[in-house]
Backbone and ligand atoms as CSV (ligand in chain L), in Angstrom:
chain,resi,resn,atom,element,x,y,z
A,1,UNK,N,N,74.304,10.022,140.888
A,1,UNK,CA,C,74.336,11.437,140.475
A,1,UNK,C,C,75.645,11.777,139.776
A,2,UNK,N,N,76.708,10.985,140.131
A,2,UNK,CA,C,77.982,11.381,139.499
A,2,UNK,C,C,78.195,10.719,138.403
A,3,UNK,N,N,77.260,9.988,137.777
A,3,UNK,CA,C,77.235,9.369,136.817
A,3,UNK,C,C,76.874,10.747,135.286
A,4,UNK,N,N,75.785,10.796,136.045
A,4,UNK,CA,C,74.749,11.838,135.368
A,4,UNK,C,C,76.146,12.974,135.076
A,5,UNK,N,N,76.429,13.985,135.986
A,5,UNK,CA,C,77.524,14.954,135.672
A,5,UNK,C,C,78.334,14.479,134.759
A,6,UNK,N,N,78.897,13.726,134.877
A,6,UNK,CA,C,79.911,12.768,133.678
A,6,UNK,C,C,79.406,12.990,132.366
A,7,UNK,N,N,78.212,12.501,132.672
A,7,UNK,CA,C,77.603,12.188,130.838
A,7,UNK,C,C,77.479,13.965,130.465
A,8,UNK,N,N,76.930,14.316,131.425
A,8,UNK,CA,C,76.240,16.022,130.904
A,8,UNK,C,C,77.419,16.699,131.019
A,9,UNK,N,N,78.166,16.596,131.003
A,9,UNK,CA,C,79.686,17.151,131.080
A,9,UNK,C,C,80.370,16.432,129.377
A,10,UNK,N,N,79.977,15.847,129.537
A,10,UNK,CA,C,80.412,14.589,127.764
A,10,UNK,C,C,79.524,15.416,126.557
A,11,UNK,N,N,78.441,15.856,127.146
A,11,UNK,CA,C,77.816,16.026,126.320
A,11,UNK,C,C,78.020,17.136,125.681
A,12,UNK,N,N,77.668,18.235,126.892
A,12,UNK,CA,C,78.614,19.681,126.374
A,12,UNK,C,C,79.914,19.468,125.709
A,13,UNK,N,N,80.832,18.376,126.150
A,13,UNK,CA,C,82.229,18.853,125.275
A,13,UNK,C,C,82.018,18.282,124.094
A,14,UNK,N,N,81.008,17.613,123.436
A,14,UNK,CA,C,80.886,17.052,122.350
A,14,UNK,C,C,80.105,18.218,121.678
A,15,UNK,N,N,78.550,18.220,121.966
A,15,UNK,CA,C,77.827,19.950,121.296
A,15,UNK,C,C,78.856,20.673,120.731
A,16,UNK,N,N,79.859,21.056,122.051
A,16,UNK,CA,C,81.025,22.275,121.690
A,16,UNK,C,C,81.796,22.033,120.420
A,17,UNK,N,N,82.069,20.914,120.583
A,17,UNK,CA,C,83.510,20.299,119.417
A,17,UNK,C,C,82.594,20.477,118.502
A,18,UNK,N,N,81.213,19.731,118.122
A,18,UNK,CA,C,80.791,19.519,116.765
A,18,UNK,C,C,80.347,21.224,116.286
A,19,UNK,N,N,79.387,21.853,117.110
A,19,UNK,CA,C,78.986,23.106,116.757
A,19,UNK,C,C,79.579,23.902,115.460
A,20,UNK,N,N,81.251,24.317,116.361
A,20,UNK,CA,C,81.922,25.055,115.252
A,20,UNK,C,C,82.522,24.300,113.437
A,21,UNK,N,N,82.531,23.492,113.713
A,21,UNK,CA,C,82.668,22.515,112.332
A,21,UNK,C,C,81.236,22.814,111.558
A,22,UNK,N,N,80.345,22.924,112.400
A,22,UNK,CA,C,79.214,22.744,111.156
A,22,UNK,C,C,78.406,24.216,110.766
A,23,UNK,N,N,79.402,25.310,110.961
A,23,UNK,CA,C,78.835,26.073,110.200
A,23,UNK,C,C,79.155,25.919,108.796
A,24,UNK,N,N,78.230,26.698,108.044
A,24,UNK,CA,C,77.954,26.810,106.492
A,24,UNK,C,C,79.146,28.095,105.758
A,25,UNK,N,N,79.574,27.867,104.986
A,25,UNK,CA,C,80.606,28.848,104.742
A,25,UNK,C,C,79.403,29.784,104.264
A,26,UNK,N,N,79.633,31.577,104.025
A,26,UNK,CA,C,79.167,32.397,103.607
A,26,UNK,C,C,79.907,33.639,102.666
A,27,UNK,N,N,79.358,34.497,102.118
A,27,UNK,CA,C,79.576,35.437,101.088
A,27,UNK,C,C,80.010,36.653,102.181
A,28,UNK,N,N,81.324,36.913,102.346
A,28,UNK,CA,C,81.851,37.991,102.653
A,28,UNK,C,C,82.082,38.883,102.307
A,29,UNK,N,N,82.368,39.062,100.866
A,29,UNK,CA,C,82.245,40.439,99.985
A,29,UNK,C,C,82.652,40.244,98.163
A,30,UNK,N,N,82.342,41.023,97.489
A,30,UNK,CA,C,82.327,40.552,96.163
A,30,UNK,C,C,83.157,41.650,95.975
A,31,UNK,N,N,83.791,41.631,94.248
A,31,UNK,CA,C,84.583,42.606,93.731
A,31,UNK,C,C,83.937,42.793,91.928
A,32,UNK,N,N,82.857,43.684,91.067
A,32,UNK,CA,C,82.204,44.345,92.289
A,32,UNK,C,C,81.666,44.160,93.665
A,33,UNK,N,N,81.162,44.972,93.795
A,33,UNK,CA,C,80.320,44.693,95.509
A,33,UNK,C,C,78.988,44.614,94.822
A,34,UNK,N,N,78.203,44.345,95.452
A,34,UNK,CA,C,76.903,44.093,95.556
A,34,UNK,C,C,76.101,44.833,95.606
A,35,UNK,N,N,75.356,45.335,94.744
A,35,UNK,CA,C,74.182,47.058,94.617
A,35,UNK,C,C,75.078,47.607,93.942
A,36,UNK,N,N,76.314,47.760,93.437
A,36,UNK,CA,C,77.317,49.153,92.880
A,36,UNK,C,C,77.120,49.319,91.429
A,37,UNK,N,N,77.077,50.128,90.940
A,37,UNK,CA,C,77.522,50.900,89.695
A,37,UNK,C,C,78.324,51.084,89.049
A,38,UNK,N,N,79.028,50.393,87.955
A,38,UNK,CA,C,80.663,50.481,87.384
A,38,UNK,C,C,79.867,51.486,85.938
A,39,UNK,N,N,80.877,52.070,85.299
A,39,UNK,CA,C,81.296,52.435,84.347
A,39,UNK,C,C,81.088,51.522,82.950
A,40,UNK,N,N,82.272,50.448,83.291
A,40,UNK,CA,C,82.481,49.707,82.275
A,40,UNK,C,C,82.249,48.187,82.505
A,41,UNK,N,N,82.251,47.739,82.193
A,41,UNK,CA,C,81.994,45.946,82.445
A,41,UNK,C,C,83.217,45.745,82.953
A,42,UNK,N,N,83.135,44.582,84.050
A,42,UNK,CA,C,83.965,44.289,84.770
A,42,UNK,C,C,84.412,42.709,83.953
A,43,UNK,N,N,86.487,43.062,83.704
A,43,UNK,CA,C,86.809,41.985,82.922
A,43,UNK,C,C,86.501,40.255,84.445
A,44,UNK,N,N,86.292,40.465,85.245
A,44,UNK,CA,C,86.302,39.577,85.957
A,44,UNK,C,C,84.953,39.534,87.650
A,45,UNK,N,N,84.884,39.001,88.026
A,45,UNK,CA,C,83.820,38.896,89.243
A,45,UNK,C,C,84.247,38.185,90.598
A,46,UNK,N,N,85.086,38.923,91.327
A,46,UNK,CA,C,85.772,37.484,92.104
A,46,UNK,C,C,84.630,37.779,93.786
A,47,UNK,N,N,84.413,37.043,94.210
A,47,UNK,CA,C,83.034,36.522,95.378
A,47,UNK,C,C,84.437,35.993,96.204
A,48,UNK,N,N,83.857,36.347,97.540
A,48,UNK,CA,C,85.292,36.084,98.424
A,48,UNK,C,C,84.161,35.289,99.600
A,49,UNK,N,N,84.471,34.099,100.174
A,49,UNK,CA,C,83.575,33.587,101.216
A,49,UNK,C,C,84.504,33.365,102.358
A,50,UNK,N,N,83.506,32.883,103.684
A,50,UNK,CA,C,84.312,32.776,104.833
A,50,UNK,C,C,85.312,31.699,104.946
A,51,UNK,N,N,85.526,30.956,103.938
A,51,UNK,CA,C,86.218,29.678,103.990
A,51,UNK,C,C,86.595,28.650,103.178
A,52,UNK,N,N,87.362,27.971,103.013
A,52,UNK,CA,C,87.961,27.540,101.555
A,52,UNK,C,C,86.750,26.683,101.076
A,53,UNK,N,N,86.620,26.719,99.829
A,53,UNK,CA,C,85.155,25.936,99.353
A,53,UNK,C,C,85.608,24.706,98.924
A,54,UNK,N,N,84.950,23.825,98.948
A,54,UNK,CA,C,85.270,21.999,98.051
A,54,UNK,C,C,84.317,22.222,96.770
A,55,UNK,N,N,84.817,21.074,95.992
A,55,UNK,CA,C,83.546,21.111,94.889
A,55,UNK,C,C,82.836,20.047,94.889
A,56,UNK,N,N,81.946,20.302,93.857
A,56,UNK,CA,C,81.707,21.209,92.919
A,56,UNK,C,C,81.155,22.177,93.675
A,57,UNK,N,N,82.006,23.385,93.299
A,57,UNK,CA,C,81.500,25.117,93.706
A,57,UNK,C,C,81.325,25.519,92.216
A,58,UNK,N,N,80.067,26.383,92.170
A,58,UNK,CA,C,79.785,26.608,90.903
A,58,UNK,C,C,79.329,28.390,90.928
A,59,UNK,N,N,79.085,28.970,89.679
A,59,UNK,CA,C,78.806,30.112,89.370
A,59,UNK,C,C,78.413,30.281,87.738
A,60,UNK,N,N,77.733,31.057,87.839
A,60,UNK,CA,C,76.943,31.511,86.587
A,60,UNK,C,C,76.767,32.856,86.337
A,61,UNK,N,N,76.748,33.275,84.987
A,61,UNK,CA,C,76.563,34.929,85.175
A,61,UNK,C,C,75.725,35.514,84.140
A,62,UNK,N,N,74.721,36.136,84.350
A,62,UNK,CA,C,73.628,36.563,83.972
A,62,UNK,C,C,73.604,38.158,83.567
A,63,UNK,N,N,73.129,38.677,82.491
A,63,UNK,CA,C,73.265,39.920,81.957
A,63,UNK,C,C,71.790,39.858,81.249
A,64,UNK,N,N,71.423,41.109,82.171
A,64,UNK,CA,C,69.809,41.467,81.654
A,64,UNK,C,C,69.047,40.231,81.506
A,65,UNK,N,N,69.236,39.363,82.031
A,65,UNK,CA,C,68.299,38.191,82.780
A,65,UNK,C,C,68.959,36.790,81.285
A,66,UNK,N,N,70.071,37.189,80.575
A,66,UNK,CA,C,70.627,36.197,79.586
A,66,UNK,C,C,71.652,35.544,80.458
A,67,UNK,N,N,71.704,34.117,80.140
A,67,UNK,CA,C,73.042,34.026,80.656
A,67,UNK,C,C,73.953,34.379,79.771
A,68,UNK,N,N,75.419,34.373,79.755
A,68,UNK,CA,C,76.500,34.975,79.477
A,68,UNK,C,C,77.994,34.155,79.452
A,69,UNK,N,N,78.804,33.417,78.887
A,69,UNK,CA,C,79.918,32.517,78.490
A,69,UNK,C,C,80.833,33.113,80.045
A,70,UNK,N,N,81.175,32.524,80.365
A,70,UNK,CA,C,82.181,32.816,81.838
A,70,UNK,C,C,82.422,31.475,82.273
A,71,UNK,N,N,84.262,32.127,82.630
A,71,UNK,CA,C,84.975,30.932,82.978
A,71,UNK,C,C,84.986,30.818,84.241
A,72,UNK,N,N,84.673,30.434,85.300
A,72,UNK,CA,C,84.789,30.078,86.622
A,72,UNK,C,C,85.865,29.611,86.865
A,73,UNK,N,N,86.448,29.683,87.905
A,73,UNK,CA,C,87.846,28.840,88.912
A,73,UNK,C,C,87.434,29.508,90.277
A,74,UNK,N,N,87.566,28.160,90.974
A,74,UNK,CA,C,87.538,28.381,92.496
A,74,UNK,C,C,89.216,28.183,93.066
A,75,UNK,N,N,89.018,29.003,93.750
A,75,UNK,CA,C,90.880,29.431,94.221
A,75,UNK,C,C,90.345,29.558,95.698
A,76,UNK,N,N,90.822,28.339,96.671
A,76,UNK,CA,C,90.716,28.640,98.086
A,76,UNK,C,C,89.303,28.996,98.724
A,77,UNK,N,N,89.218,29.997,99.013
A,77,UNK,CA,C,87.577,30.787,99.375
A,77,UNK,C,C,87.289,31.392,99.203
A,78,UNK,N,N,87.882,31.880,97.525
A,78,UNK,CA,C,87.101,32.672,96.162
A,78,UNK,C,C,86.876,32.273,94.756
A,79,UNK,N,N,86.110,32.935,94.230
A,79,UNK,CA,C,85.321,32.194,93.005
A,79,UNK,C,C,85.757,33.276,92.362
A,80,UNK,N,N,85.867,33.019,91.102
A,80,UNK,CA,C,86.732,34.128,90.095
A,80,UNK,C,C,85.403,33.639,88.883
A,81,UNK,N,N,85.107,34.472,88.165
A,81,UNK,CA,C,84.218,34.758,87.299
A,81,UNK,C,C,84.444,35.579,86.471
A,82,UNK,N,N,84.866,35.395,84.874
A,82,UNK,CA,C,85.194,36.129,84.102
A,82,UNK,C,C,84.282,35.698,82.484
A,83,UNK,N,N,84.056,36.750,82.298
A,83,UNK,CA,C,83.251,36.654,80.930
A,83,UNK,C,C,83.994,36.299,79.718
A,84,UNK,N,N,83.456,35.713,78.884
A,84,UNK,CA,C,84.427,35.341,77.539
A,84,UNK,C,C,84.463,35.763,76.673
A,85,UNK,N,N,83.203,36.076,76.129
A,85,UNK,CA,C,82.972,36.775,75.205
A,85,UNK,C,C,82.902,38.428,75.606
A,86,UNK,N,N,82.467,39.099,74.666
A,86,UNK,CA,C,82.337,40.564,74.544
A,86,UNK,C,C,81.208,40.967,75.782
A,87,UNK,N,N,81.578,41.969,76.814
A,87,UNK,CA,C,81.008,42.030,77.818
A,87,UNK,C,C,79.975,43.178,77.536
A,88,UNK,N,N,79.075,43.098,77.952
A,88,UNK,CA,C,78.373,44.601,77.498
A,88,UNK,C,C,77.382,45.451,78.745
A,89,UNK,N,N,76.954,46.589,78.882
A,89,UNK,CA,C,76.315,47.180,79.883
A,89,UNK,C,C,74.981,46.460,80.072
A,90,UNK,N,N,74.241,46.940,81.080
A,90,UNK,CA,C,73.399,46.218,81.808
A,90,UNK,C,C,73.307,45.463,83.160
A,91,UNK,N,N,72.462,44.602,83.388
A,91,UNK,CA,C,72.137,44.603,84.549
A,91,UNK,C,C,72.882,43.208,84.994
A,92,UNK,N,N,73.651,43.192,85.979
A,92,UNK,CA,C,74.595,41.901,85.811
A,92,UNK,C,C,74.330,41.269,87.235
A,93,UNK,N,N,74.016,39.854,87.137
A,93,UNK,CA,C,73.686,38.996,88.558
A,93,UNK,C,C,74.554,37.852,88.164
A,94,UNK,N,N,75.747,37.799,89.307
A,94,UNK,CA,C,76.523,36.406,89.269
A,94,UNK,C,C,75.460,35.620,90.554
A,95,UNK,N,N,75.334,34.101,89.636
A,95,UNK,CA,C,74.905,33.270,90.853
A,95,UNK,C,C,75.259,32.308,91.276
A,96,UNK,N,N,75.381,31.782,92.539
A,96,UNK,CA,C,77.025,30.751,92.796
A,96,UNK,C,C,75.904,29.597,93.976
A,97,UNK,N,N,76.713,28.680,93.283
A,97,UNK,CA,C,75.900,27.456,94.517
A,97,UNK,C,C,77.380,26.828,94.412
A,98,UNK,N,N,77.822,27.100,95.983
A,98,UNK,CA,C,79.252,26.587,96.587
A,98,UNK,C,C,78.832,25.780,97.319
A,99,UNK,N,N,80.527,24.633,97.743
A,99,UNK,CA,C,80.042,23.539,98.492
A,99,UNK,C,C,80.330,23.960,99.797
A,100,UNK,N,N,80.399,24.472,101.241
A,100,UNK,CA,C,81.271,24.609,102.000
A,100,UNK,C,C,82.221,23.381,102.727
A,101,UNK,N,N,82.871,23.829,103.380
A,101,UNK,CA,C,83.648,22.849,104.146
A,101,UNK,C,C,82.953,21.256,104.692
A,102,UNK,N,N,81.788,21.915,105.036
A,102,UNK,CA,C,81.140,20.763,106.020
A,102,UNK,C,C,80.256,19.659,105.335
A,103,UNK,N,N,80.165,20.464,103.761
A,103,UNK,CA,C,79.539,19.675,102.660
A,103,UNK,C,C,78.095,20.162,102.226
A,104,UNK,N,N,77.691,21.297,103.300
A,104,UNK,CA,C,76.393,22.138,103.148
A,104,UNK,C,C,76.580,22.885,101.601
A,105,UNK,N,N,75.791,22.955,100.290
A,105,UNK,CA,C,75.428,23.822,99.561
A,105,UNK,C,C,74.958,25.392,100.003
A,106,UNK,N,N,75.558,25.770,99.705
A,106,UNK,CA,C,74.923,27.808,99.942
A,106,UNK,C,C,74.939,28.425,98.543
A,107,UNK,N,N,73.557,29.030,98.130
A,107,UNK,CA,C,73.615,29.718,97.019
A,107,UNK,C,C,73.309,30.987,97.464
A,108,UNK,N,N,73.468,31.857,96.209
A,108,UNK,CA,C,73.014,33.224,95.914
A,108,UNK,C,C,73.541,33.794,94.968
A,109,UNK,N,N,73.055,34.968,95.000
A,109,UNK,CA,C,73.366,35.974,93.811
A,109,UNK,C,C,73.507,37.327,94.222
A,110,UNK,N,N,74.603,37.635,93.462
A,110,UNK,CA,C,75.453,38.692,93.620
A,110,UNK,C,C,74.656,39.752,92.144
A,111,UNK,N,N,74.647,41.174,92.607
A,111,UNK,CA,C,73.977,41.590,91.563
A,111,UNK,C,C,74.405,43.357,91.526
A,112,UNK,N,N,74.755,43.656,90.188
A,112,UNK,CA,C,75.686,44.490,89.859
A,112,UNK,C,C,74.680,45.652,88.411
A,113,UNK,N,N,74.921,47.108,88.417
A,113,UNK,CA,C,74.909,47.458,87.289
A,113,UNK,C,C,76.002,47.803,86.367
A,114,UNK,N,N,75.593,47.934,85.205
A,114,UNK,CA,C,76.996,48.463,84.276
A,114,UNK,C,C,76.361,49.532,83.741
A,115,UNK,N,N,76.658,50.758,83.266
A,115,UNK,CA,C,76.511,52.031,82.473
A,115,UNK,C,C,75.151,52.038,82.930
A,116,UNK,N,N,73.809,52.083,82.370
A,116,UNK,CA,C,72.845,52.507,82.779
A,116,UNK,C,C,71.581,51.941,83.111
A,117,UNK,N,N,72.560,49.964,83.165
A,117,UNK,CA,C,72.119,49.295,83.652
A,117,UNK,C,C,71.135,48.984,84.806
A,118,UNK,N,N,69.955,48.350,84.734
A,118,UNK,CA,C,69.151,48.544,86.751
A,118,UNK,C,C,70.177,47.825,87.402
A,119,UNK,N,N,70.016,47.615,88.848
A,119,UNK,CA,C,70.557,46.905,89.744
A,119,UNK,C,C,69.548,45.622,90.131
A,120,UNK,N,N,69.850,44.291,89.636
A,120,UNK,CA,C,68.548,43.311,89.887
A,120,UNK,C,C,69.225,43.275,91.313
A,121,UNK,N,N,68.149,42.248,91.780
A,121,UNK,CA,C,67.925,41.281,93.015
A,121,UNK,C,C,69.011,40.992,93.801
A,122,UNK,N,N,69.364,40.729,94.721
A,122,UNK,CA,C,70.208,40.001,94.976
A,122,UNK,C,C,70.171,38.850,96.503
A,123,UNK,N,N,70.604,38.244,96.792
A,123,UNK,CA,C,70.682,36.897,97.665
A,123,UNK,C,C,71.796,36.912,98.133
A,124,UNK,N,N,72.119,37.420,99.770
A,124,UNK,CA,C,73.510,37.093,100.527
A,124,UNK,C,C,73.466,35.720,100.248
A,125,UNK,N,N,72.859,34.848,100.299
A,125,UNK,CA,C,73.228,33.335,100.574
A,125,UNK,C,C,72.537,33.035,101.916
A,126,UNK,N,N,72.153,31.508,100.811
A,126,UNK,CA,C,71.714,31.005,102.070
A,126,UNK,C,C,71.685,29.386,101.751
A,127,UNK,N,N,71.626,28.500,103.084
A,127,UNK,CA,C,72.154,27.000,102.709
A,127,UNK,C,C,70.942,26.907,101.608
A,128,UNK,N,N,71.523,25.920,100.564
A,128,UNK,CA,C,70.413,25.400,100.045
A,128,UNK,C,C,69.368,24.504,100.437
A,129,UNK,N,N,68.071,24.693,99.728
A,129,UNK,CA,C,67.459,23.779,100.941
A,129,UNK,C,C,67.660,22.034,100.205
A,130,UNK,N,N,67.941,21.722,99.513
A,130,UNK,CA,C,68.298,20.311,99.166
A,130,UNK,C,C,69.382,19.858,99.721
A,131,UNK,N,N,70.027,20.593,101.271
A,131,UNK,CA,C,71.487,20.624,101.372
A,131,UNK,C,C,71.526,18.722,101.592
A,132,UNK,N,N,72.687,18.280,100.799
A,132,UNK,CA,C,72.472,16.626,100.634
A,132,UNK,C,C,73.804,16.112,101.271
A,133,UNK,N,N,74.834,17.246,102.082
A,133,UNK,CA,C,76.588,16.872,102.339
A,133,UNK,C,C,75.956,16.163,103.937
A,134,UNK,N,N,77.179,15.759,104.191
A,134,UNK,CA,C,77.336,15.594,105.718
A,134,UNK,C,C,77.191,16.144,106.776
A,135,UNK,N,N,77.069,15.712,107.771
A,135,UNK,CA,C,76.936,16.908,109.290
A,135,UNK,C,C,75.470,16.390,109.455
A,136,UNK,N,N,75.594,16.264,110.743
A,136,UNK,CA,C,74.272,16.254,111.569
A,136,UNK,C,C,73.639,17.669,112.224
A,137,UNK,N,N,72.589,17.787,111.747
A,137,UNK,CA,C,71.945,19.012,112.070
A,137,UNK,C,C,72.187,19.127,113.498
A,138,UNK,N,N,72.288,20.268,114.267
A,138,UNK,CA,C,72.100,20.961,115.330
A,138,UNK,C,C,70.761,19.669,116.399
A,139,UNK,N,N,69.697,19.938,115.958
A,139,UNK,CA,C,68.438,19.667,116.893
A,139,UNK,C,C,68.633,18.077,117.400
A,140,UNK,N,N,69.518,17.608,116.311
A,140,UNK,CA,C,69.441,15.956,116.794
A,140,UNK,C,C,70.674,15.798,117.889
A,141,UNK,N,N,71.636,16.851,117.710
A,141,UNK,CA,C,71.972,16.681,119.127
A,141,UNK,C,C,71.672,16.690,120.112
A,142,UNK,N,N,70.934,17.917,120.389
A,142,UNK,CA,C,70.175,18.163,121.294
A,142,UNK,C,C,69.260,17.110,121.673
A,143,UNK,N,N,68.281,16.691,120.957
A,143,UNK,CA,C,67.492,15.412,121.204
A,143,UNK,C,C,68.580,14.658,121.627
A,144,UNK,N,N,69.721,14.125,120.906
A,144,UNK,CA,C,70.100,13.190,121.908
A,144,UNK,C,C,70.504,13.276,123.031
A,145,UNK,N,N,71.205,14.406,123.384
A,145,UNK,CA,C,71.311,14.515,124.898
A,145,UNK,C,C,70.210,14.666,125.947
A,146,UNK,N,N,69.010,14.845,125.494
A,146,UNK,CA,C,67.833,14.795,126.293
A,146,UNK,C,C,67.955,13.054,126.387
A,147,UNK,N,N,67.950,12.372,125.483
A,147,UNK,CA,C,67.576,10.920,125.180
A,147,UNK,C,C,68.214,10.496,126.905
A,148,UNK,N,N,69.833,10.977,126.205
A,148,UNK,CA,C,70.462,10.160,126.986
A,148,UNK,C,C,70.832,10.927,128.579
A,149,UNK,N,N,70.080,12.467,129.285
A,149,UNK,CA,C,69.786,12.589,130.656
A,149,UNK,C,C,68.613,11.814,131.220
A,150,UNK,N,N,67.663,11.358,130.010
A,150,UNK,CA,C,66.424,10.870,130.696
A,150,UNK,C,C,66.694,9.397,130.834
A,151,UNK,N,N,67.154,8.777,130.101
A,151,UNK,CA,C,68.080,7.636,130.028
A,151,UNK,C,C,68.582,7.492,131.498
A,152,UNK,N,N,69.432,8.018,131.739
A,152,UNK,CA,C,70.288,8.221,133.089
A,152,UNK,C,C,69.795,8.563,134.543
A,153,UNK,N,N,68.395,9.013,134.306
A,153,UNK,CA,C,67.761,9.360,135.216
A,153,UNK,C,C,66.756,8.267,135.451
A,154,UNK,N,N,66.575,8.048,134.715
A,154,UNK,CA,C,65.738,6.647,134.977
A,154,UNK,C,C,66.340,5.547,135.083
A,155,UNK,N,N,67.843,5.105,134.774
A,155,UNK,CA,C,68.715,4.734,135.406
A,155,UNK,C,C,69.019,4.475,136.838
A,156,UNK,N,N,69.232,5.928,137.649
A,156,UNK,CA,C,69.367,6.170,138.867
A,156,UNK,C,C,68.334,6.189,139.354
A,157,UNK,N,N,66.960,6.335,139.391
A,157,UNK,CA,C,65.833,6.253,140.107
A,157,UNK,C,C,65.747,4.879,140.466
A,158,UNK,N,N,65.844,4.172,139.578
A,158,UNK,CA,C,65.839,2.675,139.590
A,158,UNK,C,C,66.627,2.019,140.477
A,159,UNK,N,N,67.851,2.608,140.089
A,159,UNK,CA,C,69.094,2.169,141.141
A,159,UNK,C,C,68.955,2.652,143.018
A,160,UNK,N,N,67.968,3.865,142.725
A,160,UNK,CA,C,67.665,4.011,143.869
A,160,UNK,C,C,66.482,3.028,144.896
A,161,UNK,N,N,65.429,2.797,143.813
A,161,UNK,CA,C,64.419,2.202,144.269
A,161,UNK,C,C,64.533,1.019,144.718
A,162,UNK,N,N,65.796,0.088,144.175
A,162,UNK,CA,C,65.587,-0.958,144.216
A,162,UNK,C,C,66.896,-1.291,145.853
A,163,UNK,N,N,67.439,-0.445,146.275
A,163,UNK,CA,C,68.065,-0.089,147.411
A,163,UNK,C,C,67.335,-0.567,148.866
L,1,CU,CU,CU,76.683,23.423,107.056
């Protein structure tokens, strides 16, 4: 039995350790914000996430469903988005497929009007589903620690039986 506690005691401190590493970074707030209404075209688009991004972190920016010349730079755990050419009113959706920390892809789209522009669509983010980085999903831990109490238990039954 004190075998068993050991392992299920191993196991939790392992779950624990890996858990927080493998969240997915996310979209904390944009500059514009998201649904708002400007005036004038915004000379820049900076997307602020929970955590410094790796690359390739990418972004794109869309005006009245065109895309649109913009220079991207990722700085830490924001994406800066600035148009190149001549910016004009309308309906503006930046869309960003970042890498996070753990190597998970998260996209979405950020979506803005200008002068009398609609407000399109927009997407907090969410992992992509092709996510192709590292990290072991959640459930296979779990399976393995079932693996390895039933493992252990049939272990000790044995050890008992044969007593
Ligand atoms: Cu992840």
């Amino acid at each position: 039995m004190r075998a068993i506690r050991v392992l299920l005691l191993l196991f939790v401190v392992v779950a624990l350790g890996v858990g927080p590493a493998q969240a997915h970074t996310s979209l904390v707030s944009s500059d514009p914000a998201d649904g708002s209404r400007l005036d004038a075209p915004p000379e820049q688009v900076v997307l602020t996430f929970s955590e410094n991004l790796r690359q390739p972190s990418e972004a794109s920016l869309v005006v009245d469903g065109e895309a649109v010349d913009a220079s991207v730079e990722v700085d830490g755990s924001r994406v800066l988005v600035s148009p190149t050419g001549d910016a004009s009113d309308g309906s503006y959706q930046v869309h960003f497929r970042v890498l996070s920390d753990d190597g998970h892809p998260v996209t979405g789209t950020v979506a803005f009007a200008v002068g009398t522009g609609s407000v399109a669509e927009s997407d907090s983010g969410e992992p992509a589903d092709d996510a192709d980085g590292g990290g072991v999903p959640a459930p296979v831990w779990w399976l393995a620690g079932v693996v390895v109490i039933v493992a252990v238990a049939g272990l000790a039954l044995r050890g008992r039986r044969s007593r």
